[in-house]
VMD Tcl script that draws the C-alpha trace (Angstrom):
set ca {
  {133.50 76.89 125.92}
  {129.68 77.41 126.22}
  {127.13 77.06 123.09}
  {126.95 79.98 121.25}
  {123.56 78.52 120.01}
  {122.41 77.97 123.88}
  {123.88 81.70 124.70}
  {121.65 83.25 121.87}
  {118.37 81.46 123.45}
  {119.15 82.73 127.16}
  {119.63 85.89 124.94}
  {116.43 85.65 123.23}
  {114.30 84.82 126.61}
  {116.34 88.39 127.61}
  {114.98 90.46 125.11}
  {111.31 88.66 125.35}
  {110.79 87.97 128.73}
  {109.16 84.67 128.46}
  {110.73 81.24 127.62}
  {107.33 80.86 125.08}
  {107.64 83.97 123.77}
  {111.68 83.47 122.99}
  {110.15 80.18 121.66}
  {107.69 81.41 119.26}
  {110.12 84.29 117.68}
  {112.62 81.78 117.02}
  {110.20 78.82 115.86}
  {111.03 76.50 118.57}
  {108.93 74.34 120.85}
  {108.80 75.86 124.43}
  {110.02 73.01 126.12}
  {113.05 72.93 123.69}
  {114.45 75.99 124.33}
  {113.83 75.14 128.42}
  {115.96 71.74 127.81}
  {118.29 73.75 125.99}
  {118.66 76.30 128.62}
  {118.79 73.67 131.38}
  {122.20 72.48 129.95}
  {123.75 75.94 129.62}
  {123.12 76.17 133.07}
  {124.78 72.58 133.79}
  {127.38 74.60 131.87}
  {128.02 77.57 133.54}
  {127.24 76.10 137.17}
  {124.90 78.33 138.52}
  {120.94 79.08 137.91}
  {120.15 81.25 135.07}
  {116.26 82.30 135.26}
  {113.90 83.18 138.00}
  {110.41 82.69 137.92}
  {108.20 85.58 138.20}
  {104.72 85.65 137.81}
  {104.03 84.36 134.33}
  {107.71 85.70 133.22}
  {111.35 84.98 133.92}
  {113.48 87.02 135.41}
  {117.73 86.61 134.49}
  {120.06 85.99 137.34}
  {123.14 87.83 137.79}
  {125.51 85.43 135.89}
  {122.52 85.02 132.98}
  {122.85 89.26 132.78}
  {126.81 88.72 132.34}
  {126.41 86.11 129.67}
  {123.60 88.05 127.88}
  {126.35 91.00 128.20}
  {128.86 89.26 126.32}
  {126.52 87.32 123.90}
  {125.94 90.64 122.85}
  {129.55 91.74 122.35}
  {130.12 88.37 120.23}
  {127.36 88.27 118.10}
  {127.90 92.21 117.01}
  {131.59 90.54 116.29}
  {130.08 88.54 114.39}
  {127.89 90.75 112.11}
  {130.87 93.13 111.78}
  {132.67 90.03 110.44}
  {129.65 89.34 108.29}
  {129.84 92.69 106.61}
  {133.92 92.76 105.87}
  {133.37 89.50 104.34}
  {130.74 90.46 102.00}
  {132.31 94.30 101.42}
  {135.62 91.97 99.82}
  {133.33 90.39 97.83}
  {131.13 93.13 96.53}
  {128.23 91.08 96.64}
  {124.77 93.11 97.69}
  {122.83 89.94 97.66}
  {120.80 87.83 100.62}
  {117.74 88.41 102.22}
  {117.75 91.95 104.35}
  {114.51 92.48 106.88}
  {113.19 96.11 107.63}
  {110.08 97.43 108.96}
  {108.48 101.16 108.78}
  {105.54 103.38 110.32}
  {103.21 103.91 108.19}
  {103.59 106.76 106.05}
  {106.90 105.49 105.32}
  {105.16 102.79 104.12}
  {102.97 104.40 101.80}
  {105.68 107.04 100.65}
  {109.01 105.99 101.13}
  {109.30 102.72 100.56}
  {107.64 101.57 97.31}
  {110.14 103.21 95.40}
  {112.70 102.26 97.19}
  {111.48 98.95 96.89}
  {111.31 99.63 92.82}
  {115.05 100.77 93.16}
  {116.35 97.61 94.74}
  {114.58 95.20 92.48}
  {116.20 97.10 89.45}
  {119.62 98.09 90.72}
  {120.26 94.63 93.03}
  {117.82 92.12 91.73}
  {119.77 88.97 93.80}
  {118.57 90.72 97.20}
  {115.46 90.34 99.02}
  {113.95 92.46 101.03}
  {110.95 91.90 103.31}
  {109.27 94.92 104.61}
  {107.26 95.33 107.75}
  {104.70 97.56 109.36}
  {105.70 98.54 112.92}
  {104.57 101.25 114.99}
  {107.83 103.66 115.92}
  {107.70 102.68 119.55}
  {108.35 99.44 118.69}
  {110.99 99.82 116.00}
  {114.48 99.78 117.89}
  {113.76 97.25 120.48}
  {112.83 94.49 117.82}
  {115.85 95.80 115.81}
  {117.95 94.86 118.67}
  {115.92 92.10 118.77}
  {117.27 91.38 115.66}
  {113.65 90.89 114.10}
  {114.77 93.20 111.13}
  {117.87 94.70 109.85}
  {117.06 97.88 109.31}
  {114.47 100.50 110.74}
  {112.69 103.43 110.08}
  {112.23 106.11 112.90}
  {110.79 109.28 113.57}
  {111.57 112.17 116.20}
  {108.83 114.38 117.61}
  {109.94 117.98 119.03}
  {108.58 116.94 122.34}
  {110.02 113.69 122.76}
  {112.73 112.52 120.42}
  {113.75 108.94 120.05}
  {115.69 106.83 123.08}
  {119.09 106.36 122.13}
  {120.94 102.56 122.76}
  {124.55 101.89 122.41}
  {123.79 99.47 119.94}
  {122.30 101.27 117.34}
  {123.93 103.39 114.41}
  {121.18 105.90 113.31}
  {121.57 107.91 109.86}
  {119.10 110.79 109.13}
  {117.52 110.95 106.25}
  {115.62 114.57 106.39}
  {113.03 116.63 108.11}
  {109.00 116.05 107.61}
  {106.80 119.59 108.10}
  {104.22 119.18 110.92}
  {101.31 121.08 110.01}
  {97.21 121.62 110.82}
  {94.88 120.38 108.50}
  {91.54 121.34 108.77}
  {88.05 120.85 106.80}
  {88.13 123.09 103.84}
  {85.79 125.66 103.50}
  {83.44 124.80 99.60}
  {84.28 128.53 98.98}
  {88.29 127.80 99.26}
  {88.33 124.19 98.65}
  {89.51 124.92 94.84}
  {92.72 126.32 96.42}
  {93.25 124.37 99.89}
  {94.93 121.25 100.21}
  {97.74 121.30 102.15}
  {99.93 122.91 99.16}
  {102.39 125.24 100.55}
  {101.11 129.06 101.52}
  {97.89 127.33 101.90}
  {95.94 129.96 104.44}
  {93.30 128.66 106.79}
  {92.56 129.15 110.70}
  {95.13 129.10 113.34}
  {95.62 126.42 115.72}
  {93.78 128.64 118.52}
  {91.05 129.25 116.43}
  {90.53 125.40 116.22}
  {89.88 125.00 119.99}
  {85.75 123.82 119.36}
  {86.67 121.41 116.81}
  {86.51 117.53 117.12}
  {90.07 116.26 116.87}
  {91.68 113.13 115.21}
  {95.04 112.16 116.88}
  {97.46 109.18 117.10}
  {97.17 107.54 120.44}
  {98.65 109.41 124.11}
  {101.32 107.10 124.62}
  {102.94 107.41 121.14}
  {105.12 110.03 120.18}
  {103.24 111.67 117.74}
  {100.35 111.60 119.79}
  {102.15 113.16 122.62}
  {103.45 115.76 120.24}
  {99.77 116.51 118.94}
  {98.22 117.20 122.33}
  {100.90 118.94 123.92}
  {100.78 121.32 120.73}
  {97.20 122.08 121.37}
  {97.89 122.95 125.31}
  {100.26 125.49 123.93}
  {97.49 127.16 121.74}
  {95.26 127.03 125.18}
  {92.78 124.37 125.02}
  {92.60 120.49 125.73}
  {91.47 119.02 122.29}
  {88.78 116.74 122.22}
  {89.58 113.83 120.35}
  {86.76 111.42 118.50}
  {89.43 109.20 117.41}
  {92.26 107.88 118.77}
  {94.75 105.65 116.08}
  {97.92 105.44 114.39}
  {96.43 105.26 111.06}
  {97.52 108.71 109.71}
  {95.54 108.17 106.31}
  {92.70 107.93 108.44}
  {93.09 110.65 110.12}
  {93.60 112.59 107.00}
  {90.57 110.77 105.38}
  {88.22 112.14 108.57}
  {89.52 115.32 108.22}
  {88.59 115.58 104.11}
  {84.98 114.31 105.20}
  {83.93 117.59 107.19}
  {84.42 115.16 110.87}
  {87.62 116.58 112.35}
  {90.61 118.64 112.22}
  {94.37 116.86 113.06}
  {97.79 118.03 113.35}
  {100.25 115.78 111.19}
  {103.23 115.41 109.08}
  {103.02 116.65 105.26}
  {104.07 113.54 104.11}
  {100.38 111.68 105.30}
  {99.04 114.08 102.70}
  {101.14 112.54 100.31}
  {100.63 108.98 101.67}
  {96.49 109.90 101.90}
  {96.71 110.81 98.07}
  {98.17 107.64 97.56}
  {94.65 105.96 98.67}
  {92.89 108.39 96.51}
  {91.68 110.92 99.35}
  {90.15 114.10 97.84}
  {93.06 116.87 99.16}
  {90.70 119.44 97.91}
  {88.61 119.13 100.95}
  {90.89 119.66 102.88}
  {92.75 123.08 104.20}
  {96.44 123.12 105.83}
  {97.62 126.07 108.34}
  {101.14 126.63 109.11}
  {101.68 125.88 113.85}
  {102.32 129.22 115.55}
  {105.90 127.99 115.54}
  {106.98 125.59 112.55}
  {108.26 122.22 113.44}
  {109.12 118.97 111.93}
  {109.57 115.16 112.78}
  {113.04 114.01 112.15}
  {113.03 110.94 110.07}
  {115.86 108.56 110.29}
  {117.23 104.98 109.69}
  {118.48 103.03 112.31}
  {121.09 99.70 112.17}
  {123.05 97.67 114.71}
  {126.00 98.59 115.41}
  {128.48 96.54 113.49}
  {126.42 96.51 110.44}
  {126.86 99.50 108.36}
  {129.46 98.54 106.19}
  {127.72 95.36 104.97}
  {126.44 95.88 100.87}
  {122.98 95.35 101.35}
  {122.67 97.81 103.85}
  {124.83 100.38 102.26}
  {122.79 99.43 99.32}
  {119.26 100.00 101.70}
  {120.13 103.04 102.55}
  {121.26 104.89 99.29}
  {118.02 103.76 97.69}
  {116.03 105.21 100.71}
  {118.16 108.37 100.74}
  {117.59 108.65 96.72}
  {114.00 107.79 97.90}
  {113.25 110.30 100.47}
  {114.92 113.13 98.43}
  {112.61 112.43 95.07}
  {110.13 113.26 97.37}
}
mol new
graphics top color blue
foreach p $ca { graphics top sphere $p radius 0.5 }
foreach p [lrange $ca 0 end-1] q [lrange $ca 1 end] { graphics top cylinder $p $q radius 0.2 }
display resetview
């Protein structure tokens, strides 16, 4: 029978694409994990990994073995979860990461809620961006992730991922406030300012092209008619809000960056929030392997992030 140990490294080198990268998410040596590999491969009989370029590329029987390393270690975590569901034990260590308004919003209180209602589980949080989320779940980086859906490109879906949603976040314009109005802007609802159309001359602070909400923003602003220009490109959304509240630029983005930019003490009275010509949200959910969602801690993740997400 082969080395489940072994089969999770040829697994690993998989999902990195690089024996050193495999290496350094797992905290071995490079050359380790190549010895290691080197006897699976005396094990199975056949070559395993191509060389290409600076990368490795699996053979066929590696992509079969990868297949069913898969199959067994989801096994595995299902067996995980039964065992601690019988002994009602939320407990352990349990590993999620977040965008960042998440971050700022979401997940301090839940954070506040585990360490009160569960106080014998740990939980280490991470920044990720939302491209990035479900791969290194799958990965098996974290347990748990945080995603969000654009309108004009929602989230890939994989086979091995359970997703749970937790509610809609309004996608609105925010602009400079007026000084006559700024009393009464700030993004509160009914708050009236200029329509996206009317915004065509302005500078423009977006997330980057290739990310969904990025994507999302500039395709918006083609619908209105014009090609935005944008001054600054990043995936900081308090940033973007904190431009916007200093006269430099005008953004499209979800409510709850108002929330997270009020968290950092940004001035919302300088700033003015229009409704689109056609409302539309992000889609926030969390995501799990398959296999996992009956295990305490993540039952126990979830509720508080549900509770969480509601209070706000």
């Amino acid at each position: 029978m082969y080395s489940l140990r072994r089969l999770r490294l040829l697994r690993e080198v998989a999902a990195r694409g690089s024996l050193a990268a495999a290496a350094a998410a797992l905290g071995q040596d490079p050359s380790s994990v190549s010895h290691q590999l080197k006897i699976l491969e005396t094990e199975v009989g056949a070559a395993l990994l191509e060389r290409v370029g600076r990368g490795v590329r699996l053979t066929e029987e590696a992509q079969i073995l990868v297949t069913r390393t898969e199959a067994v270690l989801r096994e595995l975590e299902a067996a995980e979860a039964e065992i601690a569901e019988v002994r009602h034990r939320v407990g352990g260590t349990v590993r999620i990461a977040a965008f960042q308004t998440a971050l700022h919003t979401i997940v301090p209180g839940t954070l506040a809620r585990l360490a009160r209602d569960h106080p014998e589980l740990t939980v280490i949080t991470t920044h990720i961006r939302t491209e990035d989320a479900v791969p290194a779940l799958l990965a098996r980086d974290f347990d748990l992730v945080l995603q969000e859906d654009y309108p004009s490109r929602p989230a890939r879906r994989d086979d091995g991922v359970e997703t749970e949603v937790l509610g809609d976040d309004e996608l609105c314009l925010i602009t400079p406030a007026e000084p006559a109005s700024s009393e009464s802007a700030a993004g509160g609802p009914g708050a009236s300012g200029p329509g996206l159309a009317e915004c065509a001359h302005h500078a423009w602070a977006m997330e980057p092209a290739d990310t969904r909400a990025g994507h999302w923003s500039r395709a918006e602003c083609r619908r209105a008619g014009f090609e935005p220009e944008v001054r600054t490109d990043s995936s900081d959304n308090v940033l973007l809000v904190r431009l916007v509240s200093l006269g430099l630029a005008s953004a499209l983005v979800p409510r709850m960056s108002l929330r997270a930019a009020a968290s950092t003490g940004i001035d919302s009275a300088r700033i003015t929030m229009s409704d689109l010509p056609e409302p539309a949200s992000r889609r926030i959910s969390t995501a799990i392997r398959r296999g996992s969602a009956r295990t305490p801690r993540i039952i126990a993740l979830r509720s508080a992030l549900a509770e969480e997400f509601a209070r706000l």
